[in-house]
C-alpha positions as CSV (number, residue, x, y, z in Angstrom):
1,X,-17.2,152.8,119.4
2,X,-19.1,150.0,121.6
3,X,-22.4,149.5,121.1
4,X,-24.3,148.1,124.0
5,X,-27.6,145.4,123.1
6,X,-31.1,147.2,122.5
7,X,-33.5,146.6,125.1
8,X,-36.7,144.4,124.2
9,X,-39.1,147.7,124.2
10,X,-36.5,149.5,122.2
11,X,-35.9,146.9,119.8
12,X,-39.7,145.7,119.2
13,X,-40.2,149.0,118.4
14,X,-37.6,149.5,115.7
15,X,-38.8,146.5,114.2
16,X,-42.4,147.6,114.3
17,X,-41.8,150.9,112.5
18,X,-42.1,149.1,109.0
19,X,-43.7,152.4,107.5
20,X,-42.9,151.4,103.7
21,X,-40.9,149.6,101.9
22,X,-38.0,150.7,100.0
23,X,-39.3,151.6,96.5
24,X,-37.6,153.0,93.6
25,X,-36.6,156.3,93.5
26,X,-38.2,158.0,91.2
27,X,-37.1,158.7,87.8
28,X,-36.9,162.8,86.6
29,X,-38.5,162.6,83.2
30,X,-37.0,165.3,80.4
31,X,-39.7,167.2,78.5
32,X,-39.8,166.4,74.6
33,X,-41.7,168.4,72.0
34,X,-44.8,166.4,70.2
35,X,-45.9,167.2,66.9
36,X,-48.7,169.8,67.6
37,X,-46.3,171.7,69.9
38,X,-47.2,170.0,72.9
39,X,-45.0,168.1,75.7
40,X,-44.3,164.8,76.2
41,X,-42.4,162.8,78.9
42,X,-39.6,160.3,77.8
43,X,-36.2,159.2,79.5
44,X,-32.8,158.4,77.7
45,X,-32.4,154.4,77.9
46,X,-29.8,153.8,80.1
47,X,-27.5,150.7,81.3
48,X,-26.2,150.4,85.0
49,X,-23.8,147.2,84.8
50,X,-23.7,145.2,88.0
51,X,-20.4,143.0,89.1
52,X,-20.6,140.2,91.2
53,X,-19.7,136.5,91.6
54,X,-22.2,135.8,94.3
55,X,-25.2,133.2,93.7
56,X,-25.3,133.7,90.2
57,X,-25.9,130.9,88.3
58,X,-28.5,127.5,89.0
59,X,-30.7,127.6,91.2
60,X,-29.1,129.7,93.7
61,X,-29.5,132.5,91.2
62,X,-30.7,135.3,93.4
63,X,-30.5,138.0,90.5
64,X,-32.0,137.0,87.5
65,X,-35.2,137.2,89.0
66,X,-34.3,140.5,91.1
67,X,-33.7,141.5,87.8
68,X,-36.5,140.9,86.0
69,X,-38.3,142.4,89.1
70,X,-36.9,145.1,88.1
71,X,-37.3,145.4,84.8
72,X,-41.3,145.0,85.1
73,X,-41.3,148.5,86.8
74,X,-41.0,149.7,83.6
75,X,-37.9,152.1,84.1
76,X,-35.7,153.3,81.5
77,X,-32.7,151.7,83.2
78,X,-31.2,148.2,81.7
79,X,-29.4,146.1,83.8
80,X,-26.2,144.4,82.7
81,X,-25.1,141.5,85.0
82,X,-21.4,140.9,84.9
83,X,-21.0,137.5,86.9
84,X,-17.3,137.7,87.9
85,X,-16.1,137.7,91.4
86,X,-15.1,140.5,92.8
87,X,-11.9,141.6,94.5
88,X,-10.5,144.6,96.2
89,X,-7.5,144.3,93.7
90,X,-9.1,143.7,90.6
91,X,-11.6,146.4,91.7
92,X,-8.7,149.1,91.9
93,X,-7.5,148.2,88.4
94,X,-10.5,148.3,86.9
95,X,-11.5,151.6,87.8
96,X,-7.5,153.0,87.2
97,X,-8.2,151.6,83.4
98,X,-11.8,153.0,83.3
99,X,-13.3,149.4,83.1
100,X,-15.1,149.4,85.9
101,X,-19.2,148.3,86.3
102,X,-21.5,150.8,87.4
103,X,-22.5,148.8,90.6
104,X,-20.0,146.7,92.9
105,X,-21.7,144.0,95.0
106,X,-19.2,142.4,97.9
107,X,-19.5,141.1,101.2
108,X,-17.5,139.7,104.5
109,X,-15.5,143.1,105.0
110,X,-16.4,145.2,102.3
111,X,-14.4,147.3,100.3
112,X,-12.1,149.4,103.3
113,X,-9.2,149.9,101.9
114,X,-10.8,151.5,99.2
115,X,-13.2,153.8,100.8
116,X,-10.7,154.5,102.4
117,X,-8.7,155.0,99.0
118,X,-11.4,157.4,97.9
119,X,-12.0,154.8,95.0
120,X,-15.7,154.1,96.1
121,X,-18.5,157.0,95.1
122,X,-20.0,158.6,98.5
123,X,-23.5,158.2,98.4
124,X,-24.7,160.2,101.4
125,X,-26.3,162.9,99.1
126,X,-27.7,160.6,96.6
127,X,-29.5,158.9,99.3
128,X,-31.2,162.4,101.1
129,X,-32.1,163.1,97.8
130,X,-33.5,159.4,96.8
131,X,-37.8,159.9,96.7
132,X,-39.2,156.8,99.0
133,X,-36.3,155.6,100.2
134,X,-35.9,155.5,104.2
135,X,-32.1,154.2,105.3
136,X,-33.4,153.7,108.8
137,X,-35.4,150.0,107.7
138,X,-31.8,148.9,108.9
139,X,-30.3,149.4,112.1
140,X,-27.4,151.5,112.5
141,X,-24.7,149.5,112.4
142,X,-25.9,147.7,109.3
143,X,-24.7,150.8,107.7
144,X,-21.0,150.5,108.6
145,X,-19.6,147.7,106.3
146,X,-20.2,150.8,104.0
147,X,-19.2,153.7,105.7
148,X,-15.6,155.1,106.1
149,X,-15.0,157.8,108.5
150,X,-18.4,158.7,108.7
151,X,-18.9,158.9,104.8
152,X,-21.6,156.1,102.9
153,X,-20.0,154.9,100.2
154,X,-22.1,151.5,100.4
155,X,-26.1,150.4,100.7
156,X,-26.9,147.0,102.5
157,X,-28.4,144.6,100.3
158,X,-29.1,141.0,100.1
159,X,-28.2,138.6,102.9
160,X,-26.8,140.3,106.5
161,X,-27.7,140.1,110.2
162,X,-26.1,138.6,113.1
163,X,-22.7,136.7,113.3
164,X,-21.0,134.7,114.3
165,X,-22.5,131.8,116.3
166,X,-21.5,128.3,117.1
167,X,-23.4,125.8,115.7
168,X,-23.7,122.4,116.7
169,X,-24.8,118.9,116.2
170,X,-26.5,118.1,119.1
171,X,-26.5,114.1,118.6
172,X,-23.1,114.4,118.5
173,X,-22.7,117.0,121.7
174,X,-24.7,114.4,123.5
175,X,-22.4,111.5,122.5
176,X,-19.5,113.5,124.4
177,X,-21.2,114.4,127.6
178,X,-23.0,117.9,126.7
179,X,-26.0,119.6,127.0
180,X,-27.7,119.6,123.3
181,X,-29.6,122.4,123.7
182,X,-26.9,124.7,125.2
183,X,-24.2,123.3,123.3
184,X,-20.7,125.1,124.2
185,X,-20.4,127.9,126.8
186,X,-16.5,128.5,126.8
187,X,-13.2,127.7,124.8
188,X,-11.9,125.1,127.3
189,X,-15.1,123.0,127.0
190,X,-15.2,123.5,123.1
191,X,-11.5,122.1,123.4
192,X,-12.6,119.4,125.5
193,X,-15.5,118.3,123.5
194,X,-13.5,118.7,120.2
195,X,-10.7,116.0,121.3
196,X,-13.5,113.5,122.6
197,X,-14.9,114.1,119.6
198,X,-11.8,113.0,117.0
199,X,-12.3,109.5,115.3
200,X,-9.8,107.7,113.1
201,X,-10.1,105.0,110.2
202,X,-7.6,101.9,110.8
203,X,-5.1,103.6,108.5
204,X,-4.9,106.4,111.6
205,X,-6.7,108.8,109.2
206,X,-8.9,111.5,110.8
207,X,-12.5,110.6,109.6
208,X,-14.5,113.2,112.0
209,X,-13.4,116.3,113.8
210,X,-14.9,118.6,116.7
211,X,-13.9,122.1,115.5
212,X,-12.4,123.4,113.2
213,X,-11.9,127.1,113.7
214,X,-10.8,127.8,109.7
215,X,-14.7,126.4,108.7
216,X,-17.1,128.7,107.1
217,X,-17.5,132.7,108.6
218,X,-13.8,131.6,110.5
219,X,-11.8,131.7,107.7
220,X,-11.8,135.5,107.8
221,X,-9.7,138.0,110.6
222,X,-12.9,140.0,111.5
223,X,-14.4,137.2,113.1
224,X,-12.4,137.2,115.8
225,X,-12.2,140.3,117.8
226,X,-15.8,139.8,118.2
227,X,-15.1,136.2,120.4
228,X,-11.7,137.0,121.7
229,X,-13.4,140.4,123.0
230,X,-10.5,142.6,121.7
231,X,-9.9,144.5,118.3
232,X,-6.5,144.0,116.3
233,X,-6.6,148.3,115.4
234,X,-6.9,151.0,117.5
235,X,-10.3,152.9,117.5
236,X,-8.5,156.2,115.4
237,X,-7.0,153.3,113.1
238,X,-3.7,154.2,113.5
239,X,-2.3,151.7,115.5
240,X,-2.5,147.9,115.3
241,X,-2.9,146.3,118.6
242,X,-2.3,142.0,117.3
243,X,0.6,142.4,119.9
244,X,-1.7,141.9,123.2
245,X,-2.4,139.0,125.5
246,X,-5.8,138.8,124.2
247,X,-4.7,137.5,120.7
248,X,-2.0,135.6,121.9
249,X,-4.1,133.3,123.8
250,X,-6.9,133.0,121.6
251,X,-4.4,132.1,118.8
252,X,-3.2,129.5,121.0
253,X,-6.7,127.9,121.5
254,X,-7.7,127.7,118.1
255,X,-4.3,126.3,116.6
256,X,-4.5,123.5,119.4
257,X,-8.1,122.4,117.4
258,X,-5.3,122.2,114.1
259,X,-2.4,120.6,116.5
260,X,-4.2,118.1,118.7
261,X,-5.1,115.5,116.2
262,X,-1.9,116.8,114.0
263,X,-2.1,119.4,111.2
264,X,-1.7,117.2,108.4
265,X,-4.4,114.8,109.6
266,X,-6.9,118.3,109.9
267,X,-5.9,119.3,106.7
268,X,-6.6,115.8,104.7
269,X,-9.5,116.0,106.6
270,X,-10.7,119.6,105.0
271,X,-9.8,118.1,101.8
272,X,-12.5,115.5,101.8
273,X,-14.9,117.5,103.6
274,X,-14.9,121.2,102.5
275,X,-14.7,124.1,104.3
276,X,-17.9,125.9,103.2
277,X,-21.2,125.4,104.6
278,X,-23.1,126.5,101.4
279,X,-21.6,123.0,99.8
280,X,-23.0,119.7,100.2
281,X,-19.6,118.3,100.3
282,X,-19.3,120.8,103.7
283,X,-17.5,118.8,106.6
284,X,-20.1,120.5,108.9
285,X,-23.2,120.3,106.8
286,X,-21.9,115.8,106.7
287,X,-21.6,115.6,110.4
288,X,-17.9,115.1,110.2
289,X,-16.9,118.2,112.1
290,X,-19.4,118.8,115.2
291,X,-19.3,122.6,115.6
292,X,-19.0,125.5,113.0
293,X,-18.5,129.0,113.8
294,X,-21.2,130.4,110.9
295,X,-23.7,133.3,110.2
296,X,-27.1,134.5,109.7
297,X,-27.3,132.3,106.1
298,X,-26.9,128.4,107.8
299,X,-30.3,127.4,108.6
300,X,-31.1,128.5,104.8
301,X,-28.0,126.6,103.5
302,X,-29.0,123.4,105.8
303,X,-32.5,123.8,104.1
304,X,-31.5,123.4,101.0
305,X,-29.3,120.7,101.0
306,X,-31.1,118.1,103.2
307,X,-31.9,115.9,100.4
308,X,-28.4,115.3,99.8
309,X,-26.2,115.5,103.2
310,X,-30.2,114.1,105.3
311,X,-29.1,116.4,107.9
312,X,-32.0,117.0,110.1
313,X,-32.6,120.2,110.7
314,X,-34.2,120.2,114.1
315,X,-31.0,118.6,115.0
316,X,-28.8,121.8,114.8
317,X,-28.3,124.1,117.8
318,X,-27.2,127.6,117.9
319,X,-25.9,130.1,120.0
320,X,-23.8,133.0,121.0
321,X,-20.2,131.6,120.4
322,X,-17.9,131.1,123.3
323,X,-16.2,134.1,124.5
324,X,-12.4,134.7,125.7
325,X,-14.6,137.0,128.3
326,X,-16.5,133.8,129.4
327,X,-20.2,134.2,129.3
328,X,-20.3,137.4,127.2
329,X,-22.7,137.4,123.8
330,X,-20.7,139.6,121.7
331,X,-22.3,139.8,117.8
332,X,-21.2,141.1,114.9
333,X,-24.1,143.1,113.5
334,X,-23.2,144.4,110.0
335,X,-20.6,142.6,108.5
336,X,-23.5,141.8,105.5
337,X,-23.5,142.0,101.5
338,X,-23.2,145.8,100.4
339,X,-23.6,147.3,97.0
340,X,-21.0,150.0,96.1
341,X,-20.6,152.1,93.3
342,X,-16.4,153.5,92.0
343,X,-16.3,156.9,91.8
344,X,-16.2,156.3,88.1
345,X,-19.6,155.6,87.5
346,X,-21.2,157.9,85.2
347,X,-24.9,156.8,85.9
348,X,-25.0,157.3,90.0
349,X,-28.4,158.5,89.9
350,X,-29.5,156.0,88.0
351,X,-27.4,153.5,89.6
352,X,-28.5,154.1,92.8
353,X,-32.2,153.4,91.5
354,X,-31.4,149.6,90.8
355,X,-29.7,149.7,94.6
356,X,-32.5,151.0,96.1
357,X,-34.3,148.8,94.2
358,X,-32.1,145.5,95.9
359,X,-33.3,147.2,99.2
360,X,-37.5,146.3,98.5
361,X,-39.1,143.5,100.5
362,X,-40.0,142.0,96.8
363,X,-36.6,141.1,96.9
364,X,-36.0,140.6,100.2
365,X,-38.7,137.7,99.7
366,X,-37.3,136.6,96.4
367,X,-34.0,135.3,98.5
368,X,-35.8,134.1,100.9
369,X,-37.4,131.7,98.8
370,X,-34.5,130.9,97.2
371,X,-32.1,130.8,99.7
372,X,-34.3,131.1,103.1
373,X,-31.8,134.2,103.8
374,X,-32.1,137.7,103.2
375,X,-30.6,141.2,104.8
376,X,-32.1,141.7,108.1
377,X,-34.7,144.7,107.6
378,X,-37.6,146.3,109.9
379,X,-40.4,146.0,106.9
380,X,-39.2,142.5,106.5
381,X,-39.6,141.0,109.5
382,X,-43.3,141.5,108.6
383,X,-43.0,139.9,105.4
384,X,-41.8,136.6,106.4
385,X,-42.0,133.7,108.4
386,X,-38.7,132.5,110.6
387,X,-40.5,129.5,111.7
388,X,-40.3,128.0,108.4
389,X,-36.6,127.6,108.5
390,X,-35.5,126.1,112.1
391,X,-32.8,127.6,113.7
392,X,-33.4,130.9,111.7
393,X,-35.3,132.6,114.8
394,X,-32.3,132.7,117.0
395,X,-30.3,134.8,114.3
396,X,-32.9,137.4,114.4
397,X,-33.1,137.7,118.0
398,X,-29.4,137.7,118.8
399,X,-29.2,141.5,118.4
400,X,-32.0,141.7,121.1
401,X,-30.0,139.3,123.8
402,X,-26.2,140.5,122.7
403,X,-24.2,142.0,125.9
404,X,-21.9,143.6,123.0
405,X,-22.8,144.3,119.3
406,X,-19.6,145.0,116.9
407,X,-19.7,147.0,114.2
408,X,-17.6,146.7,111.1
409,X,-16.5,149.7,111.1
410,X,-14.3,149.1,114.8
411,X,-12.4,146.7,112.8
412,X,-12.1,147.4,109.7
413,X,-8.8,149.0,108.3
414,X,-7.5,150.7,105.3
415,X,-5.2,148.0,104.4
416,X,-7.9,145.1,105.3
417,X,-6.7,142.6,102.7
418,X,-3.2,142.7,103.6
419,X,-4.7,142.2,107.2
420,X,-7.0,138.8,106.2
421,X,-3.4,137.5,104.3
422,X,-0.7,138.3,107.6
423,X,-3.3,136.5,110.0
424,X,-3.8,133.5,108.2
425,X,0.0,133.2,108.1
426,X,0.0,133.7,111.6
427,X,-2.2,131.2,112.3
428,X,-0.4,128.5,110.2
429,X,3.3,129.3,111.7
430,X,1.3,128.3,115.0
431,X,0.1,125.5,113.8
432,X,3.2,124.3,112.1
433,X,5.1,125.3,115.4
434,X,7.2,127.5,113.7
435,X,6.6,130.1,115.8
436,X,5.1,130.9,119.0
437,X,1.7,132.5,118.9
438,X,3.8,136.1,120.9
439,X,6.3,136.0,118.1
440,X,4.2,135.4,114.9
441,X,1.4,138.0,116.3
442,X,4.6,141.0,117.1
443,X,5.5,140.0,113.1
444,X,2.5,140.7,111.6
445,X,1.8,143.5,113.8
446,X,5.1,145.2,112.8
447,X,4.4,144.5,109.2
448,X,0.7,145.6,108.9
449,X,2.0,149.0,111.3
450,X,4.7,150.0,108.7
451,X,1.6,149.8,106.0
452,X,-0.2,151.4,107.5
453,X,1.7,154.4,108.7
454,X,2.7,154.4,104.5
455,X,-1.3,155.1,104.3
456,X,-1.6,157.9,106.8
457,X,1.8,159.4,105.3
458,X,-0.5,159.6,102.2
459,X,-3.1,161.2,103.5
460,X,-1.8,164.0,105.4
């Protein structure tokens, strides 16, 4: 399913129909009799437990005081925080041995395989029936790293919007003959820029980079049909489709930012200088990689470590990321956080109150104070001020300007982790020149196929 960019009228309005913002649902109180043989309203205390392993701790704690928020509603619901990461695996055996929390929270991709696994609670009733709560403050396709063939099992929550872009250093595009304000337009002239870019210490170690296309929001497979312009599954997800020209070439491109200053040299260099830009010690974040494909959360993550990498923030450009269809603006416009709850849950209603709850502006402004991030939402964009955080604007208006916006649920598949492992070994047998970007794309294609045709044996 391709959705097309909204026009400005179209868009302003979506954003301007704030009506409310998402409340609490209401709790059903259960008569009790008094004394004198009258009634009296009182509700069981109850405790929803809550997994994740997501800015939990210090001072990038978003829940504690989403919590606490909470809590001074004066509910008969508890909250337990259980601040362990979460995994599609561990997920699965948790709820087979009936250990399972009461409320998943995950991100990048969701849980498909096991929506698709029926091991995720569907929601759609719960939220028609859900006082004060109105799902259309998000878009429509905000509502898809959640959904599995046309059932909700998830709510956005927390931080989401627009991804990816390419994000530059524009000192450092100037130094190499660019424009710093348009930064890169197409893969050859990221590739150019990239190997002009490549410095060495005397002992022939790489000490800065260009690109590296495993940094940050690359690291994971469904970032990339949205820049090489072609899916890796076929629209009835049946049929995977890494076997094309599309994917071929762009897995050439990227190795070549691994095999041009030699694989060992990129690697030592992501040792030093991490990945991640949400770490100081990020190679981006330290000007010693020039461009960064990222999301929606950088400008927050810059913010709040410019005391310790003194990157300047005015100095950072961003823009749609370079396209194998040169010139198109392709987004991804829902791959955000999203609260889930297993089907083993025997508080859903109550649940569901805490979820709604992650859905208020209250705590859509709690994160952006903390983390200058939050899910994209129409009553939010009200509530706070982009031009506080530079750079933050341009995610908010990408869906406005996109020629294509992808949703989550055109790539994701029912065996989605197995999917994230086979492409990055792809990518590496590339780099390593073991194989040929044809032959290790055809292998991982025939291996992910014979999966999934095991899953659609199982469901017919």
């Amino acid at each position: 399913m391709r959705k097309q960019g909204f026009s400005r009228r179209e868009f302003l309005s979506l954003a301007g129909a704030t009506g409310g913002a998402a409340l609490l649902a209401a709790c059903q109180p259960v008569a009790q009799d008094t004394a004198d043989g009258g009634k009296e309203t009182a509700m069981e205390p109850v405790t929803v437990s809550v997994q994740s392993g997501w800015q939990t701790s210090g001072d990038g704690d978003i829940w504690t005081p989403c919590i606490e928020l909470f809590d001074e509603k004066g509910t008969h619901i508890s909250i337990e925080m259980i601040r362990i990461h979460v995994s599609p695996e561990d997920t699965m055996t948790a709820v087979a041995g009936g250990t399972a929390p009461d409320v998943y929270h995950r991100y990048i991709g969701g849980f498909a395989e096991l929506m698709a696994r029926g091991v995720m609670l569907p929601l759609d009733d719960l939220i028609a029936n859900a006082p004060d709560f109105d799902p259309d403050i998000y878009l429509g396709s905000q509502w898809d790293n959640g959904r599995w063939d046309g059932v909700t099992y998830g709510i956005p929550a927390l931080e989401g919007g627009s991804m990816p872009a390419i994000c530059w250093h524009k000192h450092l595009i100037e130094e190499v003959g660019g424009d710093p304000e348009v930064g890169p337009r197409s893969w050859p002239e990221m590739l150019e820029w990239s190997r002009m870019l490549l410095q060495y210490d005397d002992d022939g170690n790489l000490t800065q980079a260009g690109f590296d296309p495993k940094d940050a929001y690359g690291f994971t497979v469904i970032a990339w049909p949205v820049v090489f312009d072609e899916n890796y599954i076929s629209e009835d997800k049946r049929t995977f489709t890494f076997d094309t020209e599309a994917w071929a070439e762009g897995l050439d491109i990227i190795a070549q930012f691994y095999t041009d200053p030699g694989v060992e040299k990129m690697l030592a260099l992501r040792d030093q200088w991490g990945y991640w830009s949400g770490y100081p010690s990020s190679g981006f974040n330290n000007a010693k990689r020039a461009m960064v494909m990222d999301g929606n959360w950088l400008p927050g993550m810059l913010r709040s470590m410019v005391e310790v990498t003194g990157v300047e923030l005015e100095s950072i450009g961003y823009g749609f990321h370079p396209n194998l269809n040169e010139g198109n603006k392709a987004i991804d416009f829902g791959t955000g956080h999203t609260l889930f709850m297993p089907r083993s849950t025997q508080v859903a209603e109550d649940a569901l109150t805490f979820m709604i709850h992650m859905t208020s502006v209250e705590v859509g402004l709690i994160e952006f104070e903390i983390r200058a991030a939050a899910m994209w939402s129409k009553p939010l964009l009200d509530a706070i001020d982009l031009s506080s955080v530079p750079g933050l604007q341009w995610f908010f208006d990408a869906p406005l300007e996109a020629d294509r916006l992808w949703s989550p649920s055109e790539f994701l598949t029912p065996v989605q982790s197995q999917c994230e492992n086979l492409w990055a070994r792809a990518f590496e047998e590339v780099t390593v020149g073991v194989k040929s970007p044809e032959d290790a794309l055809f292998d991982i294609n025939n291996e992910l196929q014979q999966s999934l045709d095991e899953y659609w044996e199982t469901q017919s």
